[in-house]
C-alpha positions in Angstrom: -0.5 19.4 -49.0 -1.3 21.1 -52.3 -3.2 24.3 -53.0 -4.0 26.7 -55.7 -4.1 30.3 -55.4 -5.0 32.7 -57.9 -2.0 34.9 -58.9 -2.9 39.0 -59.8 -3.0 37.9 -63.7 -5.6 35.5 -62.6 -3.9 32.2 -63.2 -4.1 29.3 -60.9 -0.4 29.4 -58.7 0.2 25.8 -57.0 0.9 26.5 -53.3 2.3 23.7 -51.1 1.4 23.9 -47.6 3.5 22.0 -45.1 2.5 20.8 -41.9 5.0 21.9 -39.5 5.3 20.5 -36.1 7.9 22.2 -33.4 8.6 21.3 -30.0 10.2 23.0 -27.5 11.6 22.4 -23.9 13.6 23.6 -21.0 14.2 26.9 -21.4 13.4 28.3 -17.9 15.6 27.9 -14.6 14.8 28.4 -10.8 15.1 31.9 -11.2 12.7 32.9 -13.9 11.4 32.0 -17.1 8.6 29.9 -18.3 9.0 27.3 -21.5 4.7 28.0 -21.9 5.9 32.2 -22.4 8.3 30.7 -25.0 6.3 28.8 -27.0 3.3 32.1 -26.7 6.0 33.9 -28.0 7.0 31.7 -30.9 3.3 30.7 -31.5 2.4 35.2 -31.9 5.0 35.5 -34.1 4.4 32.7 -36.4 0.8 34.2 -36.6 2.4 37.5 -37.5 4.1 35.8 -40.2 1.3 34.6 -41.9 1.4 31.0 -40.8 -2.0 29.4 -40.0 -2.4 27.4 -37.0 -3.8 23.7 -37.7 -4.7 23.0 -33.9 -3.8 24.0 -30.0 -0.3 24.4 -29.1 0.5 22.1 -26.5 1.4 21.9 -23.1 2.6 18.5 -21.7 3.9 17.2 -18.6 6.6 14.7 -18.2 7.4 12.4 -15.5 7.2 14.1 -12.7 10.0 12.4 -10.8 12.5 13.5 -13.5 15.9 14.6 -11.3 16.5 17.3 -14.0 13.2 19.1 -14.2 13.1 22.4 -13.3 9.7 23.1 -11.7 6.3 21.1 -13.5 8.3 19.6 -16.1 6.9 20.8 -18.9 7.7 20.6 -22.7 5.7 22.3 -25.6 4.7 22.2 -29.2 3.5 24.0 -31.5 1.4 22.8 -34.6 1.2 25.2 -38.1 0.3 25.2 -41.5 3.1 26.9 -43.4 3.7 27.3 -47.2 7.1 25.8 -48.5 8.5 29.3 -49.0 8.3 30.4 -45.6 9.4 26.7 -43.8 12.7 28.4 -43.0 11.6 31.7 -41.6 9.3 30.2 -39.3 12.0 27.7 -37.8 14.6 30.7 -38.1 11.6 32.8 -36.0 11.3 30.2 -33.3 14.8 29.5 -33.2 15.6 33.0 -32.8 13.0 33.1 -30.2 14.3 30.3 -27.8 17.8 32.1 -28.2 15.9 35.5 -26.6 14.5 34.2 -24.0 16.2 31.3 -22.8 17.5 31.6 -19.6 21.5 31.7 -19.7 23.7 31.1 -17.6 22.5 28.3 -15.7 24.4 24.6 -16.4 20.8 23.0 -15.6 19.0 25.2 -18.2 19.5 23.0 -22.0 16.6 24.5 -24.4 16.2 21.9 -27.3 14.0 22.1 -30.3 12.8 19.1 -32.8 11.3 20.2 -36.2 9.4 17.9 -37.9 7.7 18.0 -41.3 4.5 15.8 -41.9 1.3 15.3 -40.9 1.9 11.5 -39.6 3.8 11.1 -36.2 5.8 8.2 -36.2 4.2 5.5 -34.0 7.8 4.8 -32.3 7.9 8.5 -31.6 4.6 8.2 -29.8 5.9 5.4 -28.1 9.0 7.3 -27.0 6.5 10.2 -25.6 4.6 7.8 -23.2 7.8 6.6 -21.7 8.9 10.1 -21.2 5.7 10.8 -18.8 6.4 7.5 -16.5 10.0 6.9 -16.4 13.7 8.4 -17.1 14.9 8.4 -20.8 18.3 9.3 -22.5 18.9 12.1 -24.2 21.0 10.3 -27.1 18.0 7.7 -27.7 15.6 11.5 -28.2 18.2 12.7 -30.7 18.8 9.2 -32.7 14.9 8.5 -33.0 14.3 12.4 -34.0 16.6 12.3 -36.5 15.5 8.4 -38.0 12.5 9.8 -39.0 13.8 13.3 -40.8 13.5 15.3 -37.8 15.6 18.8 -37.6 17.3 18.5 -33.7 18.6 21.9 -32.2 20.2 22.2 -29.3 21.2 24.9 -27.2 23.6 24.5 -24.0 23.8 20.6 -23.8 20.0 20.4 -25.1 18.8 18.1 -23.3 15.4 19.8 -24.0 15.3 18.1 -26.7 13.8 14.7 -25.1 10.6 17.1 -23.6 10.5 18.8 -27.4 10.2 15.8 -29.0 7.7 14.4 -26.8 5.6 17.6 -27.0 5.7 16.8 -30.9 4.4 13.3 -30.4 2.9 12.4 -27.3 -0.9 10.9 -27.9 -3.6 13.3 -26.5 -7.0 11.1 -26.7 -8.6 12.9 -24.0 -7.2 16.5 -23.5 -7.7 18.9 -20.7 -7.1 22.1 -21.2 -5.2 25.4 -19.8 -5.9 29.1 -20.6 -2.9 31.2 -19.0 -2.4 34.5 -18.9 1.0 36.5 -19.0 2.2 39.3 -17.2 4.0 42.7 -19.2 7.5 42.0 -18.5 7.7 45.0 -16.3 6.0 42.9 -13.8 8.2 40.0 -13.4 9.2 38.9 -10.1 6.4 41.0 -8.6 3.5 39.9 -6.0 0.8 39.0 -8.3 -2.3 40.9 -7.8 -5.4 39.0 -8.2 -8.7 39.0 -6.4 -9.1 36.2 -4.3 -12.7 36.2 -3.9 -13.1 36.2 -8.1 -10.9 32.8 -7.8 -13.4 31.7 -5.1 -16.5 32.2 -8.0 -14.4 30.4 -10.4 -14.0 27.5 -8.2 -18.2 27.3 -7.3 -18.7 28.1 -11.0 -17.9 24.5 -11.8 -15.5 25.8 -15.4 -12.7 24.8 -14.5 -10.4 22.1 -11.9 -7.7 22.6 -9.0 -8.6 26.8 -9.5 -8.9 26.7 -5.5 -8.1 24.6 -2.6 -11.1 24.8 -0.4 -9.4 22.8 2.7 -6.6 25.4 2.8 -8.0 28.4 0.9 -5.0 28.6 -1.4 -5.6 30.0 -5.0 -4.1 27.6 -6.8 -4.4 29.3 -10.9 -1.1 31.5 -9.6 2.5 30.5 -9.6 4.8 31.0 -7.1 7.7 31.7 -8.8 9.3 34.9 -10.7 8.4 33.7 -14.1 6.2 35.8 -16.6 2.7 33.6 -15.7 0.1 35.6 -14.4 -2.5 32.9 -13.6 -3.9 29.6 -15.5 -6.9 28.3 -15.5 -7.1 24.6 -16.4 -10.8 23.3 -17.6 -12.1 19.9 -19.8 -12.8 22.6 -22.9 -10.5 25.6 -24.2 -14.1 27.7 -23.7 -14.3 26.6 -20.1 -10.6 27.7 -19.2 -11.5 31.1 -21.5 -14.6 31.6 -20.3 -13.2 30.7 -16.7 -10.0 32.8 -17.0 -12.4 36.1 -17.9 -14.4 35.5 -14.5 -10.4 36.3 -12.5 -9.9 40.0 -11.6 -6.7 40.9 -12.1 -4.8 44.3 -10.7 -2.4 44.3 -13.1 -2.4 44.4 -17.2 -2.4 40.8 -19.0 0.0 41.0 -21.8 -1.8 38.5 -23.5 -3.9 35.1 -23.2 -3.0 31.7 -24.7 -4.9 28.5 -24.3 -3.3 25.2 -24.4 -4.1 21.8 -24.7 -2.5 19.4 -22.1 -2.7 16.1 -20.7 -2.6 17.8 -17.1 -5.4 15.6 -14.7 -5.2 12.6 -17.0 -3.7 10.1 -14.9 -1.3 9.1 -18.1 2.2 9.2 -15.6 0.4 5.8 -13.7 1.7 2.1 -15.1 -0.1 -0.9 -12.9 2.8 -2.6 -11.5 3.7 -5.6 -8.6 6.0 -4.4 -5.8 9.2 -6.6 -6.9 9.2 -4.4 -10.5 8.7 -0.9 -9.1 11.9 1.0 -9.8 12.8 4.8 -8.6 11.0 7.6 -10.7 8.8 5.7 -11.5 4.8 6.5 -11.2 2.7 3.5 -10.3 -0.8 1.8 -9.6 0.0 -1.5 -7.0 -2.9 -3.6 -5.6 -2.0 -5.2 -2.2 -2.9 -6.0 1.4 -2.1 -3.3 4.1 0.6 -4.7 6.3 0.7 -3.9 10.3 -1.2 -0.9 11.3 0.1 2.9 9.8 2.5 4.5 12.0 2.9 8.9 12.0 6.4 10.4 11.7 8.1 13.3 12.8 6.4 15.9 11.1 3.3 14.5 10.8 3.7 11.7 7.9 2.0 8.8 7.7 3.4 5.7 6.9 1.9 2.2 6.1 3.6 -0.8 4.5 1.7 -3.0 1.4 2.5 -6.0 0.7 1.5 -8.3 -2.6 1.9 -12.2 -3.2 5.9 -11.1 -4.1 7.2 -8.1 -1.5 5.7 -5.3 0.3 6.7 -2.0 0.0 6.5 1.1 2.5 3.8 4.1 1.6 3.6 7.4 2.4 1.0 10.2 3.1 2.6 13.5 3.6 0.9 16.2 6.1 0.6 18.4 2.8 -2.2 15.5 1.0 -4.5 16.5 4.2 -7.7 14.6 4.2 -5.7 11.6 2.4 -3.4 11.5 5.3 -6.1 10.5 7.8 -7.6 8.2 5.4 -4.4 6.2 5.7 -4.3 6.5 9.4 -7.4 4.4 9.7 -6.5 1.3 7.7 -5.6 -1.5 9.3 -3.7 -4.9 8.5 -5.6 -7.0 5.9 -7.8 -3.7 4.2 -7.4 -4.3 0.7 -6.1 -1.3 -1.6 -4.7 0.1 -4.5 -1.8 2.9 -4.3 -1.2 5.4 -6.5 1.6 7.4 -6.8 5.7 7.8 -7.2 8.2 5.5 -6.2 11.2 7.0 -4.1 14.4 6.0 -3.1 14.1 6.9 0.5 16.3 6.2 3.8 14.0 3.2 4.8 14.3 1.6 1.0 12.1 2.4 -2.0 8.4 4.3 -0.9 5.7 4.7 -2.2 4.7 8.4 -2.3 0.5 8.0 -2.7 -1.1 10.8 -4.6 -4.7 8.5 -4.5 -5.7 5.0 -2.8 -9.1 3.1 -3.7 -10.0 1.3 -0.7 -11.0 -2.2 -2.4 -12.0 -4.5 0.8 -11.8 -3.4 4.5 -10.7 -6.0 7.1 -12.8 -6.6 10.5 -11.2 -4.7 13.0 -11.3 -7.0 16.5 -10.5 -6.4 20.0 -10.0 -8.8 22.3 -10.2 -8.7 26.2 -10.1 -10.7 28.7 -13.2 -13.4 29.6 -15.3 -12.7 32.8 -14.8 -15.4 35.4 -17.3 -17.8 35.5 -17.4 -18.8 39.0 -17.4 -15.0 40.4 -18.1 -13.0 37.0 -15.4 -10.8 37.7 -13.1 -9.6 34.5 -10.2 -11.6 34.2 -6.5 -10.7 34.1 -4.0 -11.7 31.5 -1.1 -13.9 32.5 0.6 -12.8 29.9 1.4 -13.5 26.0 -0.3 -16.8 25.4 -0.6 -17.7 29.2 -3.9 -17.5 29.7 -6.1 -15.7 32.4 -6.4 -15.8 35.8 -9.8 -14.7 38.4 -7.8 -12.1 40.8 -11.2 -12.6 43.2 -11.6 -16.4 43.0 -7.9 -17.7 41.4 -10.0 -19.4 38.2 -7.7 -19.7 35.6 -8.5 -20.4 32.0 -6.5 -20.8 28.5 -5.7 -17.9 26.1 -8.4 -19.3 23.9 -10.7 -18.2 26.3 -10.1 -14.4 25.1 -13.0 -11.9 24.2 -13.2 -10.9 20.9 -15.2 -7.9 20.0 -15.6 -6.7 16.2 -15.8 -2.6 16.2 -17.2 -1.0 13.6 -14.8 0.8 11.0 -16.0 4.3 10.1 -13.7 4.3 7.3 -15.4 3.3 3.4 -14.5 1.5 0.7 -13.9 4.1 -2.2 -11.3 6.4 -4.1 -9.3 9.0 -2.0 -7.2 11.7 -3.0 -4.5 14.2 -2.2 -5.7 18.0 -1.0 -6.0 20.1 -4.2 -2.7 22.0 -2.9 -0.4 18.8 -2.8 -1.8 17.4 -6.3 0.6 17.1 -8.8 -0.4 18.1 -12.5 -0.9 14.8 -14.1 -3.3 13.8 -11.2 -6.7 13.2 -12.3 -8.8 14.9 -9.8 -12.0 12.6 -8.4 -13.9 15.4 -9.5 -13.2 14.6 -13.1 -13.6 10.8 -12.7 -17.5 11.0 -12.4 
């Protein structure tokens, strides 16, 4: 990009503006740190500089499955307008910040940046980024299809960060939500945070923003529970929503400052449709089948139910922590048709189906059977056994198994779409409340 400035002699001074796109990823561990308080960092600092932001920063989840993540599995990126003189500063200043804050010592921790030039993403890159949300990829394929199209790849301890960073850079957002996070003053860190529960309550009946509150447990669900520098987050469909949400939270403590990101959290983008004989571990999946035998509770109180398609069945599951999902599940029966949603584990019992969602498509009849009266005395029958018929204990009438009562009970469960307790929902889940 080309623009003219006017110099103090007055003449016209060409100015070349460069679009510079920088992504950044796993820099936290279990013990602390936050990748979103690094890129905050990074994105102040740029500001300070001079550099003009051309849209959001943003925060994207990958797969959730992924072995190596750390906590929500999130990579960022940041998205400036810099002139050609300070190009190397503002990489030098984000560089410098990833090496600040990164958190060292930990094999498992590999920060990796990707610096890319240009206004146009690469369509393979975009590519790359959707296969990084719903399966496993390699970080040598990140690095060779960074660098085929001019990209600058840094790594840091291993850097395998640099898959998340490059998918932060590229990933397609047609349909953003949106989260505005505040950060604690690092004199706070690994501290109870102190926010007022009954301001997170008014945010959640204000309607602003999504997954703020979990009315079936009470849990306040904007705060970590880890010892990183986030304060809270509010996630919303518009950046004024999660502002103008974030503002209605009463905190106890001092906000360092507030960023607001755009994500593709609650998008359902992690889902592929898929038939049971493809599904692979780590994989996130939408399967259409017929429920299989009647669900059957664990130790624990899990749920389990088997689906089966015109090529395999597979086993679900409803943990005790998806609530109100769990005792959806419990009242199918063999022949409901339904659509599962959700992660495919490699379990003790084979590869499950761990269901965030389920659309009930068709429900079966549910029918009991008993045994006939007798029609010489009318007294109920008794069962001779599998297949054997009845026989009159009053009279000695027998009669075949055919002769069996069958009785069709009402189901009280619905066709429709049902979905995990706000608490168990992982961050790519589309909420039902945002399907309407």
């Amino acid at each position: 990009m080309l623009y003219h400035a006017t110099s103090i002699s007055g003449s016209s001074v060409a100015v070349v503006v460069v679009l510079l796109r920088i992504g950044v990823d796993d820099t936290d561990s279990v013990s602390g740190m936050c990748t979103t308080y690094v890129a905050a960092v990074a994105e102040r600092r740029l500001l300070a500089l001079g550099c003009e932001k051309h849209e959001l920063s943003r925060l994207i989840r990958l797969n959730p499955n992924c072995p190596f993540k750390t906590r929500g599995n999130a990579a960022l990126s940041l998205h400036f307008k810099v002139s050609d003189t300070q190009v190397e500063k503002a990489v030098e200043t984000v560089l410098q910040t990833v090496e600040e804050f990164y958190e060292k010592g930990f094999a498992e921790t590999q920060p990796g940046v990707v610096v890319y030039r240009g206004e146009d993403v690469p369509d393979e890159w975009k590519m790359f980024a959707l296969r990084t949300v719903r399966e496993i990829v390699g970080l040598d394929e990140a690095v060779e299809l960074a660098e085929k199209h001019g990209a600058e790849v840094y790594r840091f301890n291993g850097g395998r960060g640099v898959i998340g960073a490059l998918a932060a850079i590229a990933l397609p957002l047609e349909n953003p939500t949106y989260e505005a996070i505040a950060y604690r003053v690092r004199s706070n860190w690994g501290t109870m945070r102190r926010v007022d529960p009954s301001s997170v309550l008014e945010l959640h009946r204000s309607g602003l923003s999504f997954d703020s509150y979990d009315p079936e447990t009470g849990e306040i669900r904007i705060t970590p529970h880890t010892p990183c520098p986030v304060l809270a987050g509010v996630r919303a469909t518009s950046p004024e929503n999660a502002l103008k949400g974030l503002s209605m939270v009463r905190f106890h403590e001092e906000v360092e400052y507030v960023t607001v990101f755009a994500t593709n959290q609650a998008t359902d983008m992690h889902y592929i449709p898929s038939r049971i004989p493809l599904l692979k571990p780590f994989q996130n999946v939408v399967v259409e089948g017929r429920v299989v035998g009647r669900p059957f509770l664990k130790k624990g109180g899990h749920v389990f139910f088997r689906v089966g398609d015109d090529d395999g069945e597979i086993v679900c599951a409803a943990y005790r922590q998806t609530r109100d999902l769990r005792r959806v599940v419990q009242q199918l029966v063999e022949g409901d048709v339904v659509k599962v949603m959700g992660a495919v584990k490699e379990k003790p019992q084979g590869l499950t189906l761990n269901i965030e969602k389920i659309e009930v498509l068709k429900l079966a009849e549910q029918v009991v059977t008993r045994p006939p009266l007798c029609p010489k005395c009318g007294r109920r029958m008794e069962s001779l056994g599998l297949n054997k018929g009845f026989r009159c204990g009053r009279c000695g009438e027998k009669l075949p198994p055919e002769a069996r009562v069958k009785n069709v009970v009402p189901r009280q469960l619905r066709a429709g779409v049902y979905e995990a307790a706000v608490s168990a929902r992982r961050h790519l889940t589309k909420p039902l409340s945002l399907c309407r």
